[in-house]
N, C-alpha and C positions, 0 to 999 in steps of 0.2 A: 570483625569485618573491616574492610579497607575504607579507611575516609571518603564519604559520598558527597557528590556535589551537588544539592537540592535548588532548584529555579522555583520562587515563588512566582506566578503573573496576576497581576491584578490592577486596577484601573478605577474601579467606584469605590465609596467611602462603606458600603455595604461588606463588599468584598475585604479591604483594610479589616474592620472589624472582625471578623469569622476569620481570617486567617491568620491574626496577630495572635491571638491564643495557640495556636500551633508553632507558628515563627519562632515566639518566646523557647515555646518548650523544645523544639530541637537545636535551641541556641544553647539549654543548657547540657549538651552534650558535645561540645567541638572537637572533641578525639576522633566523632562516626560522622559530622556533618558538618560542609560551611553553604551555613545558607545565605544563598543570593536575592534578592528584593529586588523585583521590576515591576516598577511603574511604568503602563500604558500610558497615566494621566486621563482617563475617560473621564472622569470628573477630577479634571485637578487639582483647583484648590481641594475638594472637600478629602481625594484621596491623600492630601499632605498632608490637611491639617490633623486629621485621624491617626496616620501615623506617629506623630509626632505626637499624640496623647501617650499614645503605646511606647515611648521611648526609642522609634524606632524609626529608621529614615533608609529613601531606597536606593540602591547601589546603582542602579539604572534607570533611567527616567528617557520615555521614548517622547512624550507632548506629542501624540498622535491627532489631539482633534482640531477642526476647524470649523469655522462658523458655516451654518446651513446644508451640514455634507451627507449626505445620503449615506445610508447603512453599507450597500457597494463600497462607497469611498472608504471609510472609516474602517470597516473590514480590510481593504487592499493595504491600507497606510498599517495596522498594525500587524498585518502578517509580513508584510513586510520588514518592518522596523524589526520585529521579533526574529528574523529569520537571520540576522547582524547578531542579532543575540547569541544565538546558536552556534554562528563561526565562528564568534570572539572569546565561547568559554564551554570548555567542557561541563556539559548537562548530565548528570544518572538519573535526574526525575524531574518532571514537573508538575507542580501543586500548585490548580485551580481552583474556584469555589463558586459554584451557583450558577447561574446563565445568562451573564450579559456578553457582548460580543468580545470582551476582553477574554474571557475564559473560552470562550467558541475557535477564540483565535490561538489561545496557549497550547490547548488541546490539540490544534492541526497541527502547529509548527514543530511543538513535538513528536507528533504521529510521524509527522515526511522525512525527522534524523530518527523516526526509529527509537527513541526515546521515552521510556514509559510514563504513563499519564494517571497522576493519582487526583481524583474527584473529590475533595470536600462538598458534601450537603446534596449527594447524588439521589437520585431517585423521585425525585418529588414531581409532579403529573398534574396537570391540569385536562389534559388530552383533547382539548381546545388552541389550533396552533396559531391562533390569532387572538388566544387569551390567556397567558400573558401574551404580548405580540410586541415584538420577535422573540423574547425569552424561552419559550413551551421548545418551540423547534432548536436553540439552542442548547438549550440542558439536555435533552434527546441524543442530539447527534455527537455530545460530550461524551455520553453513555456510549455510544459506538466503541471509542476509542483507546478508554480509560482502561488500566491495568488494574487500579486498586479504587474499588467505590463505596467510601464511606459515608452512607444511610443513615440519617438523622433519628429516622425509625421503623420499626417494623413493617409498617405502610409501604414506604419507601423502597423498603429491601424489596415485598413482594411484589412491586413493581417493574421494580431492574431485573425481575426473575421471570416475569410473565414476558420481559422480552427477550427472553433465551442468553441474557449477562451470567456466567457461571456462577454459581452460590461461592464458589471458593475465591471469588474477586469483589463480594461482596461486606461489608462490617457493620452492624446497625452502633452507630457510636453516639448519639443524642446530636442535638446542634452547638457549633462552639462558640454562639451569640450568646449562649448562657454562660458561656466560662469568661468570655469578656464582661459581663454583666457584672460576675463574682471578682473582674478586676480593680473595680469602683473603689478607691478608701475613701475614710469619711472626710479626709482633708481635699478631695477632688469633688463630693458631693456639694460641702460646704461654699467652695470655690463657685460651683455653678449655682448656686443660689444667691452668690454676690451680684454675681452677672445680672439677676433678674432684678435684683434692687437697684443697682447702679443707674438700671434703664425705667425704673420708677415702672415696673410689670411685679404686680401684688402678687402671689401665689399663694392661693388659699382654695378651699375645698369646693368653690365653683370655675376650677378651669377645664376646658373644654380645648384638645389638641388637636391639630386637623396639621393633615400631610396629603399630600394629591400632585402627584408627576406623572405617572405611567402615560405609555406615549398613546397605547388604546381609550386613553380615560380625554385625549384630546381630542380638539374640534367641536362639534353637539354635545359632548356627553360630559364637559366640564361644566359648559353653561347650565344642563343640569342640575349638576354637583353645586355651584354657586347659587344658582337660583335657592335650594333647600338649604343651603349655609346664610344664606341673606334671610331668609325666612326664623332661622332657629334665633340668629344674631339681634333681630326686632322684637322678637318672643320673650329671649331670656335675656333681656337686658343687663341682670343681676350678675351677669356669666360671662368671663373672659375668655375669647376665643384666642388663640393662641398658632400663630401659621409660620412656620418655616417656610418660608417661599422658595420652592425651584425653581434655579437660575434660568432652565429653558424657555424665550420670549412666549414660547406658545401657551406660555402657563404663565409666568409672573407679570405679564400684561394685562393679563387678564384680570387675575386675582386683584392687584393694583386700583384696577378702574371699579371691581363692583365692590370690595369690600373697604376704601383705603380710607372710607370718613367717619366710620364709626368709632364712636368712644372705646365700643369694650372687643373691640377687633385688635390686634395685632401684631402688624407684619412684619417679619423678622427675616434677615442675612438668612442661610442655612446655617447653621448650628453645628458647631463642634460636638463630638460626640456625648460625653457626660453633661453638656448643658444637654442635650436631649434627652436624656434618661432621667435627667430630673423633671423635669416636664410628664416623663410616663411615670415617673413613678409617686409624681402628686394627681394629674389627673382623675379628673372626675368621670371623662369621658373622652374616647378616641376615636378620630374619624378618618380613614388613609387606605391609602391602597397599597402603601410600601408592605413587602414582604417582611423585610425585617421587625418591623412593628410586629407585625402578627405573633411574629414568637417571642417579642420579649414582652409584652405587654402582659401575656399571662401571669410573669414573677410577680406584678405588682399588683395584679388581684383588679385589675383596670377590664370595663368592657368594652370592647371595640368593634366597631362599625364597621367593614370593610369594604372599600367603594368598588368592588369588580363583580361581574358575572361570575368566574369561574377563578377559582382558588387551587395552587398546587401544592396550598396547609392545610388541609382537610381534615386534619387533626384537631386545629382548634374548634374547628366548627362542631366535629362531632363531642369533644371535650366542652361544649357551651361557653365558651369564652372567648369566641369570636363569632359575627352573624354577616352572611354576602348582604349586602344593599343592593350593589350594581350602581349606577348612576342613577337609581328609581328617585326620583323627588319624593311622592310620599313615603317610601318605606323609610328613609334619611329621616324625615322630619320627623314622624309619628313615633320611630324605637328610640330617637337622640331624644324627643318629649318625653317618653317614657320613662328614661331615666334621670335626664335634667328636671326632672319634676319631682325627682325626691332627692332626700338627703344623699351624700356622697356614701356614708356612711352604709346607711341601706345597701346600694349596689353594689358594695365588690363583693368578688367574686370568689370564692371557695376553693374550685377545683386545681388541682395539681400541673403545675405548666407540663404540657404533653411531650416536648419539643427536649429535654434534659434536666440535668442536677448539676453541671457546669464541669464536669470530669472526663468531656470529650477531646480536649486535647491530647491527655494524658495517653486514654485507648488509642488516639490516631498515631501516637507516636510509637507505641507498642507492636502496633501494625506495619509501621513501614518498619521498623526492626527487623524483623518475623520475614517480611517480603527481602530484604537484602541478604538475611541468615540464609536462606533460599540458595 
């Protein structure tokens, strides 16, 4: 086939993750593909510093956000920016992942050149569109658009099928947060356990990780989430809570004023990606409403909490290795006590991560193959 020119768009450090495993693999093909890397910047620092774990830096950087800017704004400024993108280099595909507004936007800008739209992590449903919110209607109307929709699982597929998406634009390929996962060496493990020493944070078998951004999880229903965290924090004194703080004021203000005096609290920059994973994968116990957690936590045999109403990984839940909380004060307190009350040992978890085996790049790239053989 004729040399294809691949647009990656992406903008969270979420996004970075799950599609650097694909990026990698069709870079080692450059006779079929030159892939191009654009950063939105929706999370800037964290989406640079991610890349640059991955060996990898983006060819385009739009710096679309601004302080206090309404979803309108933020949407016009990156379709826009995006649409410069379009004029200044020929596109044969674009490759989005998940449903923040950075991929909502990739997806149109693509759509209006006509331009085909391949979906990493497609089909996942919460069918709640104010939970995730804005995400639910996001990944939705991605699905509208998308040429090639690669379903993490089964689940998944039958859901981009129940809304009349062709089966033959459909791939169940695992999720590629696990093939990032299996990018770890032990020289990059070891590295992020310098980090925790350096900063005099013990890591031993009573850590306790807590992550809380979601923009539905703000206003009443973090003070919740805090109120049950200042609770378990008094309780299990013996137990280091461990917080990546989101840089959004609406949450690290917060977080700051209730939890920022306690001895076995603490509050931490966001976190490069492998100092993160070492944190999940010593944890004793996880408390988050990040999507991403949800599916890597399982590899590490970790139980996790998850602070939403309505989840669009339904898998872990039914797989027993993830439980909805919601912002509930006592369901938080009483399942985090139930297992903060015994050994670490005790609690993990058995069953098989639902989400992959880490050989999802591999399939996606065998797929867009197949689609250009075409």
């Amino acid at each position: 086939m004729n040399k294809k020119n691949i647009l990656f768009v992406f903008g969270t450090r979420p996004e970075v993750i799950k599609l650097a495993p694909v990026i990698l693999e069709l870079k080692k093909y450059p006779e079929n593909y030159r892939v191009i890397i654009c950063n939105t910047e929706q999370q800037k620092e964290l989406s640079n510093q991610t890349l640059a774990y991955f060996g990898l830096q983006a060819d385009i950087n739009l710096d679309c956000m601004r302080e206090n800017q309404t979803l309108s704004e933020v949407q016009a400024r990156i379709l826009t920016s995006l649409d410069k993108v379009y004029t200044d280099n020929k596109i044969d595909a674009t490759i989005v992942q998940g449903d923040t507004m950075t991929v909502l936007c990739g997806a149109l800008a693509s759509f209006y050149r006509k331009i085909p739209v391949f979906h990493v992590e497609a089909g996942l449903r919460s069918y709640d569109i104010f939970e995730p919110f804005p995400e639910e209607v996001m990944r939705q109307m991605t699905s509208r658009v998308a040429d090639l929709h690669f379903a993490p699982t089964e689940k998944n597929k039958n859901a981009l099928l129940k809304e009349d998406i062709a089966e033959s634009k459909v791939f169940v390929t695992g999720n590629t947060v696990i093939d990032a996962l299996f990018c770890l060496s032990d020289s990059t493990i070891n590295q992020a356990k310098s980090y925790f020493v350096d900063n005099n944070i013990e890591i031993d078998d009573k850590l306790v990780l807590i992550t809380v951004h979601r923009r539905e999880n703000h206003g009443e229903r973090i003070d919740r989430i805090l109120d049950a965290i200042e609770c378990l924090v008094k309780t299990y004194t013996d137990h280091k809570f461990v917080i990546p703080v989101h840089p959004n004021p609406n949450v690290k203000c917060k977080v700051h004023s209730r939890l920022g005096e306690y001895d076995n609290v603490h509050l931490l920059k966001p976190l490069d990606y492998p100092y993160l994973v070492y944190l999940m994968k010593n944890a004793k116990l996880i408390l988050t409403d990040s999507g991403g957690i949800q599916e890597e936590a399982p590899t590490f045999g970790c139980p996790t909490l998850v602070m939403r109403y309505e989840t669009e990984r339904q898998e872990g839940v039914d797989a027993g290795v993830s439980v909805l909380v919601g912002a509930d004060y006592d369901k938080i307190v009483s399942l985090s006590s139930e297992i903060l009350s015994k050994s670490r040992e005790e609690t993990r978890l058995k069953a098989q991560n639902p989400y992959g085996v880490g050989d999802s790049a591999h399939t996606i790239k065998n797929i867009i193959d197949g689609y250009f053989a075409k």
